[in-house]
MIVEXDO-803205 format. One line per field, with one value per residue (C-alpha): x, y, z; chain; residue number from 1. Coordinates in Angstrom, 3 decimals. Example, Ala and Ser with C-alpha at 12.3 -4.5 7.8 and 13.67 -1.06 7.14 Angstrom:
<rs>
X <- [12.300_13.670]
Y <- [-4.500_-1.060]
Z <- [7.800_7.140]
chaine <- [A_A]
num <- [1_2]
</rs>
This chain:
<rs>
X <- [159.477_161.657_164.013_166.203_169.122_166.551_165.696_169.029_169.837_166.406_167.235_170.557_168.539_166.597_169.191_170.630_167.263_167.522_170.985_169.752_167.503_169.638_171.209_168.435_167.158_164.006_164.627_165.372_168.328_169.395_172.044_173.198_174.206_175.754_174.719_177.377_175.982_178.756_177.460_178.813_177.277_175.122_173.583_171.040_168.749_170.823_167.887_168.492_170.541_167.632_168.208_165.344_166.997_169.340_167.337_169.388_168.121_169.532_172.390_172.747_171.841_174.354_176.839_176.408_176.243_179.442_181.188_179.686_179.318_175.851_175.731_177.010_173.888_171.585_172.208_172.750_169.536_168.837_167.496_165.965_163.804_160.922_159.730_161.296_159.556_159.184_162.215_164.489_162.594_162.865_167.063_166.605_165.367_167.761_170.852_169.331_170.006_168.561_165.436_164.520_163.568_161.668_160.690_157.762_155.046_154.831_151.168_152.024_153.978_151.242_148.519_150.894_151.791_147.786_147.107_149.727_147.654_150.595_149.265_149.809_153.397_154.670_155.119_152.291_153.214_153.370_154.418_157.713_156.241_154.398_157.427_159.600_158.110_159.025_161.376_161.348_160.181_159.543_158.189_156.777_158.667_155.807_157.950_160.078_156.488_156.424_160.010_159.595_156.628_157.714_160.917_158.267_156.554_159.262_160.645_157.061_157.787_160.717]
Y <- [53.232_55.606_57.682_60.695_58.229_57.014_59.865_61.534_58.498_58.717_62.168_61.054_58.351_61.496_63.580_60.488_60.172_63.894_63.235_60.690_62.930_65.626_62.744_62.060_59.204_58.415_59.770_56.755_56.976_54.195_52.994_50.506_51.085_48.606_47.506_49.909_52.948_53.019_54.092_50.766_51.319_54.464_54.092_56.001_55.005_54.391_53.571_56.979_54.440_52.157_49.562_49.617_47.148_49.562_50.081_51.472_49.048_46.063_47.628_47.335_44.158_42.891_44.481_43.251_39.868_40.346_42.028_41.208_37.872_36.949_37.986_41.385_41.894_40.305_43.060_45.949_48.487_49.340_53.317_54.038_56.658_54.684_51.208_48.319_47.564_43.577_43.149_44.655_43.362_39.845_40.549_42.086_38.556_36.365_38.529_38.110_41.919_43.224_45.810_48.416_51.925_53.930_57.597_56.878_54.209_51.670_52.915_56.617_56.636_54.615_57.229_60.146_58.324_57.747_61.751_62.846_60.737_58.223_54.694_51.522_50.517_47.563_45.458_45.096_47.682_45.109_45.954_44.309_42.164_40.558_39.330_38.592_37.222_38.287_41.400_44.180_47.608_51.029_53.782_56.330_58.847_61.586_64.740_63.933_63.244_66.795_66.629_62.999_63.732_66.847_65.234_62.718_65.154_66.827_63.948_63.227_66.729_66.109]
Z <- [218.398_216.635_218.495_217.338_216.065_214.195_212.499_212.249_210.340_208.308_207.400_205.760_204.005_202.299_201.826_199.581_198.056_196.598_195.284_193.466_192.255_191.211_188.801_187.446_189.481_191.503_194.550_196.949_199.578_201.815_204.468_206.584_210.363_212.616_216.029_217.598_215.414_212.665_209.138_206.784_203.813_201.766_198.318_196.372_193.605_190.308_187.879_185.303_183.343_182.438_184.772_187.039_189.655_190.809_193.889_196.734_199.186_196.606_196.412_200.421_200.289_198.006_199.571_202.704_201.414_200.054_202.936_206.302_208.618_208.402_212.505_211.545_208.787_211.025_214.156_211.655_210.616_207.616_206.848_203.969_202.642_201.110_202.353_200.469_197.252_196.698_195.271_197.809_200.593_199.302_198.714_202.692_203.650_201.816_203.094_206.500_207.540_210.531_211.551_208.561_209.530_206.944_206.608_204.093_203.635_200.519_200.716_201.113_197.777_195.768_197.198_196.113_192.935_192.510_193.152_190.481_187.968_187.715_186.720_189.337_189.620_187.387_190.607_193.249_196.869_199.557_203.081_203.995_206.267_203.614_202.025_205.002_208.228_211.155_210.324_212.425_210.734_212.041_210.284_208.471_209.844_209.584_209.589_206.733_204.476_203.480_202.092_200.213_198.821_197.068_195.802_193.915_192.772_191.160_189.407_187.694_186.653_184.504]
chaine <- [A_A_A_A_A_A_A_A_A_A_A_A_A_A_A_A_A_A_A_A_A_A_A_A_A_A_A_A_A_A_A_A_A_A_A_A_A_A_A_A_A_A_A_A_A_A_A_A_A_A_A_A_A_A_A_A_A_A_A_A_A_A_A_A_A_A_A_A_A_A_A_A_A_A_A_A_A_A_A_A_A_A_A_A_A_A_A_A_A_A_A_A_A_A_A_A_A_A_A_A_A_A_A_A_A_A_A_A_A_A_A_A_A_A_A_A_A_A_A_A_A_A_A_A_A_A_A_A_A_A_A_A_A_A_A_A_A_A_A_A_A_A_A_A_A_A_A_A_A_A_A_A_A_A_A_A_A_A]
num <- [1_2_3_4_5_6_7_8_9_10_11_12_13_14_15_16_17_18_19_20_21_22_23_24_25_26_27_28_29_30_31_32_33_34_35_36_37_38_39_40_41_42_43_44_45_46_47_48_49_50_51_52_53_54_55_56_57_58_59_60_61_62_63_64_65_66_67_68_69_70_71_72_73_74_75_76_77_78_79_80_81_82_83_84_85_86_87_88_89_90_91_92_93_94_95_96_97_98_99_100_101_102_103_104_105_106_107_108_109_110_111_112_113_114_115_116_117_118_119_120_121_122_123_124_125_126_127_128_129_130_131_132_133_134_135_136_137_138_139_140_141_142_143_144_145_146_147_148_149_150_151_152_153_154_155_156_157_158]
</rs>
């Protein structure tokens, strides 16, 4: 169950999301906490220059590979503002980080996605879980739904 770190640190992950944003990114915020509560790592979505694997949460990923023991990613949490698409939750699995906490749904964005007319992804929405067995996930964080789903909107609008 989520708790108010949890959130406090879910809000940050959404406040990175809507930088991104502002620079002309899809609005996805993420970062990496350590078992003692210390903030490691922050990225936001870097896909406005046509690379769409600039995910935030693969960017995480690869930098904890590169900078952290492999106990160190395993008891650290990742926050992030949308549910790991395939991609980043198979780079989540192979890094071996730890729990992910998410303030919105893989299903929540393809329904909003659906309602602005938007066609289906390029990549099949999958639940983490799907991808990696066993890791522990928390979320949607309810509260912040308003907030994320009116950043998406706005960047459809651009």
């Amino acid at each position: 169950m989520m708790d108010g770190t949890d959130h406090k640190h879910l809000v940050r992950a959404v406040e990175l999301a809507e930088e991104a944003l502002a620079g002309g990114n899809d609005p996805f915020g993420t970062l990496l906490v350590s078992a003692t509560g210390e903030v490691l790592y922050e990225a936001r979505n870097e896909t406005a220059g046509g690379d769409e694997t600039r995910h935030p949460e693969l960017l995480v990923a690869q930098w904890a590979a590169r900078h952290l023991s492999p106990e160190v990613r395993r008891a650290a949490v990742v926050y992030t503002s949308g549910e790991h698409c395939p991609m980043c939750s198979a780079a989540h699995g192979w890094v071996g980080l730890g729990k992910i906490v998410y303030a919105s749904s893989s299903e929540q964005l393809g329904k909003w996605l659906a309602g602005f007319g938007l066609p289906p992804t390029p990549v099949t929405i999958l639940p983490i879980a799907a991808l990696v067995p066993g890791i522990e996930v928390d979320g949607p964080d309810l509260s912040l739904a308003d907030r994320i789903e009116a950043m998406h909107r706005k960047n459809i609008g651009r």
